[in-house]
N, C-alpha and C positions, 0 to 999 in steps of 0.2 A: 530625838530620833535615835534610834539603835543601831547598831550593827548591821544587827542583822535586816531591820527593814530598808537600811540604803542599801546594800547587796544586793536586795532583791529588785530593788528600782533602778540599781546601773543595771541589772542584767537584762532586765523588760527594756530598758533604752538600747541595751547592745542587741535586742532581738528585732526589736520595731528598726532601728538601722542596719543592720543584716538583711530585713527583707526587703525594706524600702531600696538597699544597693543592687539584690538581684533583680528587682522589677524594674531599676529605672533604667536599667541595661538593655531589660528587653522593651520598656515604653521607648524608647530614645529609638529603638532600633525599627519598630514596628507600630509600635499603641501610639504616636504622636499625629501621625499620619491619618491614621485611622479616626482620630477623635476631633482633628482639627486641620480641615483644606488646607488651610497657610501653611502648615507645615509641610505640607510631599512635594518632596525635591529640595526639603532645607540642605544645608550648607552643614561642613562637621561641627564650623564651630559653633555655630544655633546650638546644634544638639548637646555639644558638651558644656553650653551653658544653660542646658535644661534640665541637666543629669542632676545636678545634687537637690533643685526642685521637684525633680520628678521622687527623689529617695524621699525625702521629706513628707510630701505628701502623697502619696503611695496610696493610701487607701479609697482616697476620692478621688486619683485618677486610676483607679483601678475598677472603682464601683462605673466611672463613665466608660473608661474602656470596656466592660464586658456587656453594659445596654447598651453601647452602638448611639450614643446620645452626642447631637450635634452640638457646636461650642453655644453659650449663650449667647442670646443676642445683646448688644446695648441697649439700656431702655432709660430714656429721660425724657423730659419734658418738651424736647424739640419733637424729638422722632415720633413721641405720643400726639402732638399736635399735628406733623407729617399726616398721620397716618389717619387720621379723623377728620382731615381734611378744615380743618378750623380757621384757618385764615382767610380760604376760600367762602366760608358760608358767615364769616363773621357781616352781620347785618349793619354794623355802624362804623364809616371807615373815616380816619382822622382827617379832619381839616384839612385843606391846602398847607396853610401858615404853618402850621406842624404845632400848634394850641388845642386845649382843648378847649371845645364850648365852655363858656362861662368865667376861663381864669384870665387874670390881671394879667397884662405883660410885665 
């Protein structure tokens, strides 16, 4: 690598961290609240432990702060079952004994 192409790739990291420090000033102050319920009415130190997170990724919380997009939700295999109601319509329900048909003790 050259001179001059590291040059040029600390500078692109001192720009990408120059902005991600003025946005997460104003995410922290205002964009946290807005993108995620949990946070309005956080506490200082929430916030100033969201600041060098917020610099860092700056750009995806930036592109959510400007859609107005709610946080995601959790999605696994409990909640998918939840919500499809699957336990409730499962057709074959285990034994008393807690066996199933047909195995050895």
């Amino acid at each position: 690598m050259t001179e001059a192409v590291a040059t040029v790739l600390v500078a692109g990291a001192g720009v990408y961290l120059a902005v991600g420090a003025v946005f997460a000033v104003a995410f922290v102050l205002r964009g946290a609240a807005r993108i995620d319920p949990a946070a309005r009415g956080a506490s200082w130190g929430f916030r100033l432990a969201i600041l060098p997170g917020a610099a860092a990724l700056w750009p995806l919380l930036a592109r959510r702060w400007a859609r107005g997009t709610p946080p995601p939700e959790e999605r696994n295999a409990h909640r998918d079952a939840a919500r499809r109601g699957a336990r409730a319509a499962d057709p074959s329900p285990s034994p008393p004994s807690g066996r199933r048909g047909g195995e050895a003790p």
